[in-house]
DSSP file (Angstrom, degrees, kcal/mol; ACC not computed):
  #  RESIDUE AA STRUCTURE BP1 BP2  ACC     N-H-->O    O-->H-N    N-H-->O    O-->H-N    TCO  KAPPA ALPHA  PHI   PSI    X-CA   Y-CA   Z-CA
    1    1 A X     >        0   0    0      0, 0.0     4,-1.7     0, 0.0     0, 0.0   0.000 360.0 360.0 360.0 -26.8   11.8   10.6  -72.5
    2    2 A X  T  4  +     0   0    0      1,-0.3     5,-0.2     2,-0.2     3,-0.2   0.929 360.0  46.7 -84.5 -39.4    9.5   13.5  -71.3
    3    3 A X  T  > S+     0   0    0      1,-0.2     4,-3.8     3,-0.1    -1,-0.3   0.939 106.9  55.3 -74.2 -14.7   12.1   15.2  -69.7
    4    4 A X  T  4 S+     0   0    0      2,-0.2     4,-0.3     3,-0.2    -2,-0.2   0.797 117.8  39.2 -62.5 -31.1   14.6   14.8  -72.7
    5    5 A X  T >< S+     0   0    0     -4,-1.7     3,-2.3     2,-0.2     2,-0.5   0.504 109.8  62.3 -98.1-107.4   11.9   16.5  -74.8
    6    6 A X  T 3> S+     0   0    0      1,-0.3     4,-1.4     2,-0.2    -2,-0.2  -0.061 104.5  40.6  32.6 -79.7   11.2   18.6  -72.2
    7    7 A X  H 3X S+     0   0    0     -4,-3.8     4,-0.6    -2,-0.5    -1,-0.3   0.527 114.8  59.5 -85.9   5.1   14.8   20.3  -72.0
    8    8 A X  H <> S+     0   0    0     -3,-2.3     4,-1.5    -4,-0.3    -1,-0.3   0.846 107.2  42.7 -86.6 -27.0   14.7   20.3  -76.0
    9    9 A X  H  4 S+     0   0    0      2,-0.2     4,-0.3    -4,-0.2    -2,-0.2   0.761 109.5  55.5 -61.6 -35.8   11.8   22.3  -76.0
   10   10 A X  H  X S+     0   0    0     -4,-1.4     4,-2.2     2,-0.2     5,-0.2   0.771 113.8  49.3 -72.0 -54.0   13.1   24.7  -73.2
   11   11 A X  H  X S+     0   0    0     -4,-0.6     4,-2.8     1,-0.2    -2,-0.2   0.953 106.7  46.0 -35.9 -73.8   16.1   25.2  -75.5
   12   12 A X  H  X S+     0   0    0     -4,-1.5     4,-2.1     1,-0.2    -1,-0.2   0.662 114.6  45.3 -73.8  -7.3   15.0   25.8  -78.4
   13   13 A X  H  4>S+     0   0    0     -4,-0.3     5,-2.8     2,-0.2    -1,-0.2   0.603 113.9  54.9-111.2 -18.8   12.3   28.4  -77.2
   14   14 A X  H  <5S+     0   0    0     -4,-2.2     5,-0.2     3,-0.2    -2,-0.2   0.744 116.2  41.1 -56.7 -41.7   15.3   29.9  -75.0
   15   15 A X  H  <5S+     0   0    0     -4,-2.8    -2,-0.2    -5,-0.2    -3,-0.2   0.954 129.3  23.0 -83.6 -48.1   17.2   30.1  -78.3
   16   16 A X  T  <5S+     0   0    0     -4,-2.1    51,-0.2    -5,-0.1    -3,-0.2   0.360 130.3  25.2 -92.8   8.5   14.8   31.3  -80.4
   17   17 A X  T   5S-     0   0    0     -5,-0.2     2,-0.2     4,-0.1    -3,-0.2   0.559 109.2-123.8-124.6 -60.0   11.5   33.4  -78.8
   18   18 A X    > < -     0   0    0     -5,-2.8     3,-0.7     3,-0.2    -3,-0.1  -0.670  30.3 -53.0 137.5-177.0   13.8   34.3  -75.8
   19   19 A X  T 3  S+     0   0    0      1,-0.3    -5,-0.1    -5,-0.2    -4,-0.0   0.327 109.2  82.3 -95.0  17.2   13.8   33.9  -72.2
   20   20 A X  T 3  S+     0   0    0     -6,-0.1    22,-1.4    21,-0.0    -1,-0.3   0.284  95.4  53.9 -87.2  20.1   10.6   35.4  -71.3
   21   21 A X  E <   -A   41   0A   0     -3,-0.7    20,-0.2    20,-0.2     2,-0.2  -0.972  67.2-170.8-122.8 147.1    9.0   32.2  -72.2
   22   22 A X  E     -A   40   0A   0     18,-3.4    18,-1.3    -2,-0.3     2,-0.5  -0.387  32.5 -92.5-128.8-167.0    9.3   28.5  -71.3
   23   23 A X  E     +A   39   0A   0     16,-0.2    16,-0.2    -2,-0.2     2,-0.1  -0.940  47.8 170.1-115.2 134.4    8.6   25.2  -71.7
   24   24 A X  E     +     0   0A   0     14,-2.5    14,-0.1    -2,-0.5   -18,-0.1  -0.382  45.4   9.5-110.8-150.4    5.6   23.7  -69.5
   25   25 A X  E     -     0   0A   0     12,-0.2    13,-5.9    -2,-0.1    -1,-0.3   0.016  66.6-138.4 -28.1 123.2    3.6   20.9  -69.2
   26   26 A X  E     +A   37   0A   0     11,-0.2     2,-0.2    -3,-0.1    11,-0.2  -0.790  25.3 168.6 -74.1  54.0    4.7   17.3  -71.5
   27   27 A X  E     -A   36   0A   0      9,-1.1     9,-1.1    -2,-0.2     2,-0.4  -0.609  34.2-140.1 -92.0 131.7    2.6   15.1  -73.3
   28   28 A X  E     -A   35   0A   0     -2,-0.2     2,-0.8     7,-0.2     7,-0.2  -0.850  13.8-169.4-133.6 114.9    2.3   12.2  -75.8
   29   29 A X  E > > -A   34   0A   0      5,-1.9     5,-2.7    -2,-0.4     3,-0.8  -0.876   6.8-165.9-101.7 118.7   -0.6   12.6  -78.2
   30   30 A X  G > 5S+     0   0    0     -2,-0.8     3,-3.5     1,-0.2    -1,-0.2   0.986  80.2  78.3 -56.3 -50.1   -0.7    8.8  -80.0
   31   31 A X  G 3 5S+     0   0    0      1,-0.3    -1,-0.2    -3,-0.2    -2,-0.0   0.727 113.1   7.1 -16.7 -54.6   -2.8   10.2  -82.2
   32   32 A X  G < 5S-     0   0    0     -3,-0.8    -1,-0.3     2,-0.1    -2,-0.2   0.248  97.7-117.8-128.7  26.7   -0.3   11.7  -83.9
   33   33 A X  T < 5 +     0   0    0     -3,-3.5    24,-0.5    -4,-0.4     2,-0.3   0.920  63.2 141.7  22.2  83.3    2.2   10.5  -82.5
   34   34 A X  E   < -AB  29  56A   0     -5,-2.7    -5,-1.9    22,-0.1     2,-0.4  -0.921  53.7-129.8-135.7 155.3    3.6   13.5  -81.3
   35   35 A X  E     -AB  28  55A   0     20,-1.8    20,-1.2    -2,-0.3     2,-0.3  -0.755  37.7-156.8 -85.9 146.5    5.5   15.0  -77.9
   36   36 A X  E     -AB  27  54A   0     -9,-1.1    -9,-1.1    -2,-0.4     2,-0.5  -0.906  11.1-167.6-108.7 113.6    3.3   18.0  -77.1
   37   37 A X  E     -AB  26  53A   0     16,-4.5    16,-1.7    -2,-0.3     2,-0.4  -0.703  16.4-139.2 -94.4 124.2    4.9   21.1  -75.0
   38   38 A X  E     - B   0  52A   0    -13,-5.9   -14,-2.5    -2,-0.5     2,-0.3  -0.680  21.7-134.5 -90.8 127.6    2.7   23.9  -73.6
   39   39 A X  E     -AB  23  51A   0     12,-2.1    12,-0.9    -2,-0.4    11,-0.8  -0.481  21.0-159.5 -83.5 152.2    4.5   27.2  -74.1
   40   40 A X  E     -AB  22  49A   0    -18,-1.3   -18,-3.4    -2,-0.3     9,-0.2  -0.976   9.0-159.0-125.4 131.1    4.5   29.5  -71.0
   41   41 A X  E     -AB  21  48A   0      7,-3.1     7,-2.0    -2,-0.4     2,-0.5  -0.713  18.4-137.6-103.9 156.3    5.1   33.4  -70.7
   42   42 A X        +     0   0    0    -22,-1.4     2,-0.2    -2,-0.2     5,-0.2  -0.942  40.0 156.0-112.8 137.7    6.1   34.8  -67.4
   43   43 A X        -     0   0    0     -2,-0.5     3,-0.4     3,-0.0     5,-0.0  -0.764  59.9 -95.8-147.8 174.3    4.0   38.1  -66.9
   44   44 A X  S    S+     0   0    0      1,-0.2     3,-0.1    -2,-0.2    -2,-0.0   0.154 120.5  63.9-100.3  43.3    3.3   39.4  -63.7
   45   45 A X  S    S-     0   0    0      1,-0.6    -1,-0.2     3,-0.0     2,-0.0  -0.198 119.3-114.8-119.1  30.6   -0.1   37.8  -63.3
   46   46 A X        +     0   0    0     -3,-0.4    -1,-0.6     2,-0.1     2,-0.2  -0.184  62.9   0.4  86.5-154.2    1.9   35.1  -63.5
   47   47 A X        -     0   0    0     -5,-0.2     2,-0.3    -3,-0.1    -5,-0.2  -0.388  61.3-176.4 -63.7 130.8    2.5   32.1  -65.9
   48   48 A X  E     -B   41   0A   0     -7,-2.0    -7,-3.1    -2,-0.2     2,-1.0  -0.980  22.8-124.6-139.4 136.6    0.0   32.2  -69.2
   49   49 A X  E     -B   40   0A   0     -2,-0.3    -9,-0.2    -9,-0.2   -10,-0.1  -0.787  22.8-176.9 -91.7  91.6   -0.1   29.5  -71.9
   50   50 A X  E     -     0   0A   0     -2,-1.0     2,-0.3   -11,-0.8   -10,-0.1   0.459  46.5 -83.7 -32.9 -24.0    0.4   30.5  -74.8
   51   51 A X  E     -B   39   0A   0    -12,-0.9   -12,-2.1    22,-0.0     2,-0.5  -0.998  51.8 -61.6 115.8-122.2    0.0   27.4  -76.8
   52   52 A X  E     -B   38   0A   0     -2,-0.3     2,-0.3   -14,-0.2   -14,-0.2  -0.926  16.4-150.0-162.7 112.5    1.9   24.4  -77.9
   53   53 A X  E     -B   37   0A   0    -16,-1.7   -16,-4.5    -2,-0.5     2,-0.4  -0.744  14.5-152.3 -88.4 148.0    4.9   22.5  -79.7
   54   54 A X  E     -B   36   0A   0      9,-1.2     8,-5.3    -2,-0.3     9,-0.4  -0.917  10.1-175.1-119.7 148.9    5.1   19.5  -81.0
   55   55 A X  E     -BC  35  61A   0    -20,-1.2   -20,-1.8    -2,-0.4     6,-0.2  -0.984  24.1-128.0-140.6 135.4    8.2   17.3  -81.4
   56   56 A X  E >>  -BC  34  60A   0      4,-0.9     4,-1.0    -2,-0.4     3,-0.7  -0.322  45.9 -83.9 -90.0 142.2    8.3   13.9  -83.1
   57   57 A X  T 34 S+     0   0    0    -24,-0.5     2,-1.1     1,-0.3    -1,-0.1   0.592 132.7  51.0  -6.1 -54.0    9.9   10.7  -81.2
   58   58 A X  T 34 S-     0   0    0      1,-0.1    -1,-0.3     2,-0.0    -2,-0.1  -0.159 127.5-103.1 -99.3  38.8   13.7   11.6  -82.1
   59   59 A X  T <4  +     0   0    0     -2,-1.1     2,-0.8    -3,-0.7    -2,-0.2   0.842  67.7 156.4  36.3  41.7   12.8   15.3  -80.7
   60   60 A X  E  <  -C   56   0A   0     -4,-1.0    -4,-0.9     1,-0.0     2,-0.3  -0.748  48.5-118.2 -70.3 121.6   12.5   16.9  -83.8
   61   61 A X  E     +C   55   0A   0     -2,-0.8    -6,-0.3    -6,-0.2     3,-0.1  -0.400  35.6 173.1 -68.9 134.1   10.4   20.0  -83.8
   62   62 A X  S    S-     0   0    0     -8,-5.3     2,-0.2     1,-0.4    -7,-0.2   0.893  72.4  -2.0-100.7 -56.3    7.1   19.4  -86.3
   63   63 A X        +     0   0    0     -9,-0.4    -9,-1.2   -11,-0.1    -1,-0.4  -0.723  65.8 165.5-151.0 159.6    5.2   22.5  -85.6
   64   64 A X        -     0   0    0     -2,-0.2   -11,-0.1   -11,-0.2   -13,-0.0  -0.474  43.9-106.9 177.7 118.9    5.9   25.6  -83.0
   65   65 A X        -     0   0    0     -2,-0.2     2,-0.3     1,-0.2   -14,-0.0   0.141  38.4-107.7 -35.4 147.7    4.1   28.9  -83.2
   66   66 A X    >>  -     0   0    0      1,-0.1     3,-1.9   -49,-0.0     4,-1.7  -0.761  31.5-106.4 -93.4 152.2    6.2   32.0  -84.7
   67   67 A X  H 3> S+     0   0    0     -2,-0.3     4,-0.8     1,-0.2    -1,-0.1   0.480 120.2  58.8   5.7 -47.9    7.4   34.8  -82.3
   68   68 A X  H 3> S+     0   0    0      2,-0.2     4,-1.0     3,-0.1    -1,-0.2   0.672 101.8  42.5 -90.6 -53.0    5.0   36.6  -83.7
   69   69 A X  H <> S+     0   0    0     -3,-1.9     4,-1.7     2,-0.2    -2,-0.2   0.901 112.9  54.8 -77.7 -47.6    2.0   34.8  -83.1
   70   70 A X  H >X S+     0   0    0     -4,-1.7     4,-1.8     2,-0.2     3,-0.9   0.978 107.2  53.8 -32.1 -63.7    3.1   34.0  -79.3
   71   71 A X  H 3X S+     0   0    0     -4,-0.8     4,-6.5     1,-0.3    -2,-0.2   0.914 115.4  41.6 -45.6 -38.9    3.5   38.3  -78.9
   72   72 A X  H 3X S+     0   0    0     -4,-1.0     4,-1.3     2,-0.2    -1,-0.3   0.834 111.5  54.1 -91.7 -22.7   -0.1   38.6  -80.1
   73   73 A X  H <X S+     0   0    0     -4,-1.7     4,-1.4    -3,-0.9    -1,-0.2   0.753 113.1  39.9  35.2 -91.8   -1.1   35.8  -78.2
   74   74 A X  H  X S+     0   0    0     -4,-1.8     4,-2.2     2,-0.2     3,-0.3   0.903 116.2  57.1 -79.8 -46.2    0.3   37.3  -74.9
   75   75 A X  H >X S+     0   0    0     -4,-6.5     4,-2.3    -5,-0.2     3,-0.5   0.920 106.3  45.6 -43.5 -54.8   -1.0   40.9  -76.1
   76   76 A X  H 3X S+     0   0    0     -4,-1.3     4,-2.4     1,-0.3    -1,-0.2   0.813 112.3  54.6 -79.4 -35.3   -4.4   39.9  -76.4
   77   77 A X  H 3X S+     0   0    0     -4,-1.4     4,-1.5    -3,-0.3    -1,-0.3   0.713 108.4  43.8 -44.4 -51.5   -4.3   38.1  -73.1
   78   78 A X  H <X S+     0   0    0     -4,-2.2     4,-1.7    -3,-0.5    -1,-0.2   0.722 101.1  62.7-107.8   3.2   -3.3   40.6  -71.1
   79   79 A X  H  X S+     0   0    0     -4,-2.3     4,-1.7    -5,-0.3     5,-0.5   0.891 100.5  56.3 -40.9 -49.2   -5.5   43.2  -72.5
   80   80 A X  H >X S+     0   0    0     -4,-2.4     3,-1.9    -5,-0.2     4,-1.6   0.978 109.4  55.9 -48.6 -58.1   -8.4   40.6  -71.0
   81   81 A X  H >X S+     0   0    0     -4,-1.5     4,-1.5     1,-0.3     3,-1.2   0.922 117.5  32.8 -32.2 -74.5   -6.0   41.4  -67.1
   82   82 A X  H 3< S+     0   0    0     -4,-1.7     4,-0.5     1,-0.3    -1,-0.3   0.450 108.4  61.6 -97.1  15.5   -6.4   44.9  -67.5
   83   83 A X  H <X S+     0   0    0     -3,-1.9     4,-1.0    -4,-1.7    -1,-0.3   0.431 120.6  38.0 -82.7 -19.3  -10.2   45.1  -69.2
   84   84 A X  H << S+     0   0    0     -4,-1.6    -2,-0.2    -3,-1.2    -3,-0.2   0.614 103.8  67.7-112.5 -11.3  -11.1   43.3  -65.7
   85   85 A X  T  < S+     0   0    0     -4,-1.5    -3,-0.2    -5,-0.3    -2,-0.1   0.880 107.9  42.7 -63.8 -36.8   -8.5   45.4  -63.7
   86   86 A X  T  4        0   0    0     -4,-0.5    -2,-0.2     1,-0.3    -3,-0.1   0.953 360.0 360.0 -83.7 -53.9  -10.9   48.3  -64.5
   87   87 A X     <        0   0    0     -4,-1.0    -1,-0.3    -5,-0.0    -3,-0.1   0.619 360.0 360.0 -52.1 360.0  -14.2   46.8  -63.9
């Protein structure tokens, strides 16, 4: 099942945020009974986590971060790279 949400997750984040981002690391929180995906940007300081989707048993998406929030995310993140390139 984790790779089946896996390559839905991979999909949808191909289809919609675009293909500078991925799908990572899979997980099943009982709690809430949820798939959880960690999203990944490819930068060149490599792979950075952005944060997370969730998809319910029959791969549904419940929750996924907009575009938007990712971008500002990955901005703020690699501002921190180059506030420590300079020190």
């Amino acid at each position: 099942m984790q790779k089946e949400i896996y390559e839905t997750a991979k999909e949808y984040l191909i289809e919609n945020i675009g293909e500078l981002v991925s799908a990572g690391d899979v997980y099943y929180d009982a709690g809430q009974s949820t798939w959880n995906v960690k999203i990944l940007a490819k930068t060149p300081h490599g792979l950075l986590i952005l944060g997370e989707m969730r998809l319910d048993k029959n791969k549904n998406i419940v929750d996924v971060p907009t575009k938007e929030t990712l971008l500002s995310i990955l901005k703020t993140k690699l501002t921190g790279f180059q506030v420590r390139a300079i020190l």
